[in-house]
N, C-alpha and C positions, 0 to 999 in steps of 0.2 A: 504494500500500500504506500503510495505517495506522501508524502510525510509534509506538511508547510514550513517553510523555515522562516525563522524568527527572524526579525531584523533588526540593525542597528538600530539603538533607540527603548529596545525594549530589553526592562530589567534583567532578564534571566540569563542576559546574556553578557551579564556585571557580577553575579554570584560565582561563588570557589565550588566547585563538583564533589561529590563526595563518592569515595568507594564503594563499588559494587559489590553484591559475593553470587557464587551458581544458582543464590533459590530467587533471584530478581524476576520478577512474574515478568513470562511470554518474552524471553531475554535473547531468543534465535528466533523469534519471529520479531524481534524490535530490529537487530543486526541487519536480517532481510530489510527490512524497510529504511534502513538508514541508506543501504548499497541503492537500492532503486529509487531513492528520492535523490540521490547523490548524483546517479547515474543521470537520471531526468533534468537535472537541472546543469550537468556538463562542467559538476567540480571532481573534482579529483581528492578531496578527501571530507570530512566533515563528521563532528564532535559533537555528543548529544546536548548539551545547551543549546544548539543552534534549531534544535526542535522542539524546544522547551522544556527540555529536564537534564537539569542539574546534578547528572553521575557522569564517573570517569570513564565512559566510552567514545569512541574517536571510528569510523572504518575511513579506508584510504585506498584508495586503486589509481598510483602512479604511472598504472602503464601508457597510459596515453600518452606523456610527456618522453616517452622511453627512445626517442626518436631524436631528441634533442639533449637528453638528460639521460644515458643509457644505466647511471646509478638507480635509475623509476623503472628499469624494465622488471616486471613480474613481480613487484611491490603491491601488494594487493594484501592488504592487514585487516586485522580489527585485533584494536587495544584496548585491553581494560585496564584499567589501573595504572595507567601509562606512569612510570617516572624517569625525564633527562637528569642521568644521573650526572653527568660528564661532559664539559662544552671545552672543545679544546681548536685553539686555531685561530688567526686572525677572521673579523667580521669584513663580510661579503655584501656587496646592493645588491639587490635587484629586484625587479619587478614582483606585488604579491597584489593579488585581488582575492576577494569572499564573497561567498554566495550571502552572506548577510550583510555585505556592503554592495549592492546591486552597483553595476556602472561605474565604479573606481577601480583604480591601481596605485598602488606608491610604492616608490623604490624604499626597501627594509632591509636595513643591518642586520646580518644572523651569522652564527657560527658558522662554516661549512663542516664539523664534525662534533658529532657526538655520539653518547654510548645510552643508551633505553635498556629498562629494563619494563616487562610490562605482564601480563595473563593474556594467550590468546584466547578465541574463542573455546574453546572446552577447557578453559582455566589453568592451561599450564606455563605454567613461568617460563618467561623469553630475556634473554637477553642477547642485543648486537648492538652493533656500529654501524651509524649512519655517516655519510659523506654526500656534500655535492647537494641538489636541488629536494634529493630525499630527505636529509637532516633539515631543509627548509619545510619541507610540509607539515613534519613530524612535528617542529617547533611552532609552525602555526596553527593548528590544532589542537595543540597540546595547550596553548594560551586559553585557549576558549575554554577549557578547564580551570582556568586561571579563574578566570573573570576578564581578560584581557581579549583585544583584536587588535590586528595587526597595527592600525593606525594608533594604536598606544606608541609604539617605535618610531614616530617621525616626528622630526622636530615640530617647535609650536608654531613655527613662522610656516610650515607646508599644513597643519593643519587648519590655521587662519582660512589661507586660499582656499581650502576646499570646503569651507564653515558651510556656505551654501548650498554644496552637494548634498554633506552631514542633514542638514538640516530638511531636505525633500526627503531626504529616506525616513526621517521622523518622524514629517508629518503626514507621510502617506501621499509624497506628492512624486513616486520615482516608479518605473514600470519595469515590471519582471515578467521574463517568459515560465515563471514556475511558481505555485501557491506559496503565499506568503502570509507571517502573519504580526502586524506590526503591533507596536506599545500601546496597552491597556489606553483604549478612551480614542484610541487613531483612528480615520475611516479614510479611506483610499479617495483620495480627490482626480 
């Protein structure tokens, strides 16, 4: 099932995520539903705050980018309990967009390595090393379990200029090809 994602502006997507464990009711049919809303809407990874609940799940299917970024080929995840243990490396720009920021990009400083430990889907403990555009998605992702989006990382003077964009997506005034669901009391103008 297609799942609405929440968008900038709306609370749940400013709370800290809290730990899952295996009895999380309909927890392989949530998983499914994260991939095909993910899929539907043409991101490449996406964290369940972003659907409006506040646990540490994350699914991610890199492969698309695997063409450009061969570290995303066959990166096809679901993390539970995600933690970057390990950020090692001089920070990298480049370009990040969210499906909860409709219609932006900003270039964002991120490690290019780090080490995850996390629970896959049947709950057994992972750990690896990420490098390259992979440790970039992992790390923005993994924010949204923060309480953070990516535009938390850009200076104040880039998020000035874009105050205006911020602000359509708020009030319901910015157009998605995918169900959305904006901040308590919004109505899509």
């Amino acid at each position: 099932m297609k799942l609405p994602i929440y968008l900038y502006g709306h609370p749940v997507l400013r709370n800290i995520s809290e730990d899952i464990t295996p009895d999380y009711p309909d927890f392989g049919k949530l998983v499914s539903d994260m991939f095909e809303t993910m899929y539907e809407s043409d991101g490449v990874g996406l964290a369940a705050p972003q659907i409006g609940r506040n646990i540490r799940l994350v699914v991610i299917d890199g492969s698309p980018l695997a063409e450009s970024f061969h570290e995303c080929e066959g990166m096809k995840m679901v993390l539970v309990n995600p933690r970057i243990e390990v950020l090692e490396g001089d920070k990298v720009s480049r370009s990040e967009g969210c499906l909860s920021l409709p219609g932006l990009s900003e270039n964002v400083n991120r490690v290019e390595k780090i080490r995850m430990t996390w629970l896959d889907e049947n709950f057994t403990p992972c750990e690896k090393v990420f490098e390259g555009f992979a440790a970039r998605i992992i790390q923005h992702e993994c924010d949204h379990l923060e309480g953070k989006v990516y535009i938390d990382h850009i200076s104040p003077i880039r998020k000035q200029l874009i105050k205006s964009k911020l602000n359509n997506i708020v009030t319901g005034r910015t157009r998605c090809d995918y169900p959305v669901k904006y901040a308590p009391g919004v109505r899509r103008k």
